[in-house]
N, C-alpha and C positions, 0 to 999 in steps of 0.2 A: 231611959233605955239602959238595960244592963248589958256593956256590947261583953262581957267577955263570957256571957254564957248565950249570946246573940252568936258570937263566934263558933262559940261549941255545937250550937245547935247546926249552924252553916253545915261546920264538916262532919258532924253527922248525916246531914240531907246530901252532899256532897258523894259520900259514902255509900248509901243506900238507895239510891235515888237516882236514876235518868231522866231529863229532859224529855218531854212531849214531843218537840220533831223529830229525836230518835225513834223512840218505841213505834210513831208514826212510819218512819225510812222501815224500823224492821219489820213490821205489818205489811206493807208496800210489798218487801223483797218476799215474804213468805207469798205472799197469792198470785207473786208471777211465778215464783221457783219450779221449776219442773223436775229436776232431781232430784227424787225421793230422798237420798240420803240426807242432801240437802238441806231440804225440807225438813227434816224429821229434825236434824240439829237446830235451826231458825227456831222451830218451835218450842227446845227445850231453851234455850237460850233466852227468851222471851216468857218465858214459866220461872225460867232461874231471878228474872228483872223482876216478876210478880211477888217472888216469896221474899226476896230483898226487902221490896218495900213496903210490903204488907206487916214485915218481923222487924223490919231495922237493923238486919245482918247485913256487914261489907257485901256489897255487890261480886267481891274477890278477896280470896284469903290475902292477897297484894294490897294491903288495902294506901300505898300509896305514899309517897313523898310531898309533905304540903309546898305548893308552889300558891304566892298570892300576889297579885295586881290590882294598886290602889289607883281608881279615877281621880284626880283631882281640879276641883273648879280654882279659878282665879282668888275666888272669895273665900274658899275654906283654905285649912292648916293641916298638918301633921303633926303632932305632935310625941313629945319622946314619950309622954303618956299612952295615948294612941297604939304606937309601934310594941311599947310593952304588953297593953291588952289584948293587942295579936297575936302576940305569942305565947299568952297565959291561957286566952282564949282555943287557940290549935291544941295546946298540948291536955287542955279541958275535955276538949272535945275527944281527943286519939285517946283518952281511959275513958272515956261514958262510953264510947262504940261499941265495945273496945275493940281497938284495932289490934293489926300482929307487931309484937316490940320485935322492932326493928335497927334498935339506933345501938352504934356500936361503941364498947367503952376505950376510955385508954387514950393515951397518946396519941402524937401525930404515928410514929410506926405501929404502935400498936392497932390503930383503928383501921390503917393500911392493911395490917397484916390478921387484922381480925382475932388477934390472942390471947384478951383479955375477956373476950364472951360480949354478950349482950347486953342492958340495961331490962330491966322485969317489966318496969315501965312502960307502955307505948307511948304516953307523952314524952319522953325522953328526948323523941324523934323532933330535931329539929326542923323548920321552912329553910325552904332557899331563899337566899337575899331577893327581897322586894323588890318590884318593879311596879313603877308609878309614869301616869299614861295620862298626858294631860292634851290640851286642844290645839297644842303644836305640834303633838305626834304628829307625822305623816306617812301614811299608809295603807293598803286595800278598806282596812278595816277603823278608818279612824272614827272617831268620834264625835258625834256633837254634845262637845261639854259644855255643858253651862255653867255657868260664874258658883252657884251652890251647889256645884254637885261634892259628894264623897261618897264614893261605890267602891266596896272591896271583894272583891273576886277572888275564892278558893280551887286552886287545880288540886287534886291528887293524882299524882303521876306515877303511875306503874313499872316495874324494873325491867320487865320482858319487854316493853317497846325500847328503854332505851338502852336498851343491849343490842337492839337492832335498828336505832337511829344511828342520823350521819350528820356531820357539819363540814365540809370540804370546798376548796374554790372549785367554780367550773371558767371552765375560757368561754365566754361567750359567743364569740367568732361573732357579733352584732347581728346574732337571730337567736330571737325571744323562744324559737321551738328548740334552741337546741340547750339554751339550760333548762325549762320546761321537762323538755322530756330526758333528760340527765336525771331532775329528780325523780322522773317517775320510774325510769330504771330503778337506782339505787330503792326505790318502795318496792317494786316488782322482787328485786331479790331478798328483801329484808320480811315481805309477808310471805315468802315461800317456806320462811324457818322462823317464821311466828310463833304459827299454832293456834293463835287466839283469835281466830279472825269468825265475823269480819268486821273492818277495821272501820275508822273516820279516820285517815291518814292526814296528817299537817306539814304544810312547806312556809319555811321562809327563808327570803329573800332580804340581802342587805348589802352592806358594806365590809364589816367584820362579822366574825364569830359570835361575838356576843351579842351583834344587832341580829343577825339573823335569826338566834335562836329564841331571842325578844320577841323578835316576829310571829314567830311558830308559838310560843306561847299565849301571844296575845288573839292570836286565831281562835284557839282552842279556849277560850275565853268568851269571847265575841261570836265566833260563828256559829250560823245555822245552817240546818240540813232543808229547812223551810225557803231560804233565798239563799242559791247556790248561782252564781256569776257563770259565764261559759269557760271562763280557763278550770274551776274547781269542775263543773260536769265535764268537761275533757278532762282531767287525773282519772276521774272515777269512770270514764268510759275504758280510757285506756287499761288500766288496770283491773276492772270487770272481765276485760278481753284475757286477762292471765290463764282463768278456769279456773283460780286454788280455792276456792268456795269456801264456806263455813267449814272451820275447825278443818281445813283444807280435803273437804270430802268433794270440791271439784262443785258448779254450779255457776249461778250466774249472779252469785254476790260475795264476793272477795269487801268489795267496799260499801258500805252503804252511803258515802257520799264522802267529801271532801274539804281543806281548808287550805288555802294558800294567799299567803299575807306575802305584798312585796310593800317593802319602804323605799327610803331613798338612798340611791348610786351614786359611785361618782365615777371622774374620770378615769378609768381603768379597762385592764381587757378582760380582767375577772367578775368573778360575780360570787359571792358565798349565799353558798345553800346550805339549810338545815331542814332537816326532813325526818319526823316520824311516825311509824307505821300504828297507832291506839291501835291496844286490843279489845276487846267487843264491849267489856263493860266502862270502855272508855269513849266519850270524855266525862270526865267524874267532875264537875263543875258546881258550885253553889256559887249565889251573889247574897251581897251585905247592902242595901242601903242608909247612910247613917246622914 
């Protein structure tokens, strides 16, 4: 196996390419929509998903920030070899697409202050530090790993959601409805100044910051729009209820469905939520079997 053009090819597909329960959710919302506008955007939307994957053009000129999560069995390794071909393999893959260079040069202020320009490069673009999901996670979406497993999972993650994601405590006051729907607030107001909708919004639920927003990436990883739990069709019911419809022309799909991953709590009166709003050509996902 040659995994570092195995890689390339991943975020390629990743890129260009939506999942089957998606395109399935937005077939669904087109033949129940009733307003026209609606409609009429559903459709182009769904034509834009066609010429993607038929050309191998980014699904979005955003074509993404690599975020990756390695399964790990008992019985396999990571190795610094490994972790290297990940990142030779992403940045192989962001100039075959080719993606939009994105990655900025310079120092720590200058990269701050963006004043040295760009890199020509789309590989340039570095991952976010890995995250690796073994059979002691615990959470909505765990796993059953088995002792040989090694599965590496590609996010491309888009700027316009997380300009409008959040990570914040809520007080829980000991009812599950009232962080629930805290989050779904905070998505109510964050797809009203979208734009890109409509959405697969993701929540998680943790301890810290950074578990949380673990959570919410491992959703968007792991879920499907095919087995959707009743807390995730509650997000998506209540925020269907918004009206802000496709590309907010109003209608009755703001969401085409939902991900909300809770892990484990502790003794506390808080609760951190991380919550974000994907925009339509999101979630941008591949998987690696290795």
């Amino acid at each position: 196996m040659d995994i570092i053009n195995d890689i390339s090819d991943s975020i390629i597909d990743a890129s260009t390419r939506l999942s089957d329960d998606k395109l399935k959710a937005l077939k669904k919302a087109i033949e129940i929509e009733t307003n026209d506008n609606a409609s009429w955007c559903l459709s182009q939307i769904l034509e834009n998903y066609g010429v993607a994957q038929n050309t191998k053009f980014p699904l979005c000129d955003d074509t993404g920030i690599p975020h990756v999560i390695i399964e790990l069995g008992s019985e396999r390794e990571i190795t610094g070899e490994l972790l290297d071909n990940i990142h030779e393999g992403i940045a192989l893959g962001l100039n075959n697409l080719p993606a939009r260079p994105m990655a900025v040069r310079g120092g720590e202020i200058e990269r701050i202050e963006q004043s040295e320009g760009l890199y020509e490069k789309p590989g340039m673009l570095k991952p976010a530090s890995i995250l690796i999901d073994s059979i002691h996670d615990e959470s909505t979406y765990k796993r059953d790993i088995s002792p040989d497993t090694l599965n590496i999972h590609f996010l491309l993650e888009g700027g316009g959601p997380e300009i409008r994601a959040k990570t914040f405590r809520v007080y829980h006051k000991r009812s599950f409805s009232n962080v629930v729907d805290t989050a779904v607030d905070w998505l109510a107001d964050s797809l009203k100044m979208l734009g890109c909708t409509p959405s697969i919004p993701s929540i998680g639920i943790g301890r810290t910051h950074f578990e949380a927003t673990s959570l919410l990436l491992k959703s968007i990883a792991y879920g499907s729009l095919d087995c959707q739990n009743d807390i995730e069709k509650y997000v998506t019911s209540k925020l269907n209820e918004t009206g802000i419809g496709p590309l907010g022309f109003g209608g009755k799909t703001t969401v085409l469905g939902s991900y909300v991953n809770i892990g484990n709590q502790r003794a506390s009166g808080v609760r951190i939520v991380s919550v974000r709003p994907s925009c339509f050509v999101e979630p941008r996902v591949a998987h690696l079997k290795l």
